[in-house]
C-alpha positions, 0 to 999 in steps of 0.5 A: 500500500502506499505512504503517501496517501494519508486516508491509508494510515491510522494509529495502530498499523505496521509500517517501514519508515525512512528516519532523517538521519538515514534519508540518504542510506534509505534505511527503513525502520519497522514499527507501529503508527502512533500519531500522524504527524503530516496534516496534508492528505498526500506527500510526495516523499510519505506521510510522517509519523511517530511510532510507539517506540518514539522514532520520527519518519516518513512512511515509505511501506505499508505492511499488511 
């Protein structure tokens, strides 16, 4: 599914974000929405969340 639509996002789903710091490695961190940070409804980089562990990022994967 894609990131970068927001009505595909709610708190609670499972995802794979890019965090700034590894913006240039693409490195993607795993975990769970715990509030949509982006108010627009689509972005063209991902919508940005926090996850429960605290992490900050945009949303590249949507895991099923």
């Amino acid at each position: 599914m894609d990131g970068k639509k927001r009505a595909n996002i709610k708190p609670g789903i499972k995802v794979k974000i890019v965090l700034k710091k590894d913006q240039r490695t693409g490195k993607l961190t795993e975990g769970i929405v715990k509030d949509l940070l982006t108010n627009s409804s689509t972005h063209p980089h991902g919508i940005k969340v926090r996850l429960t562990s605290g992490d900050v990022g945009r949303v590249q994967e949507i895991i099923d």
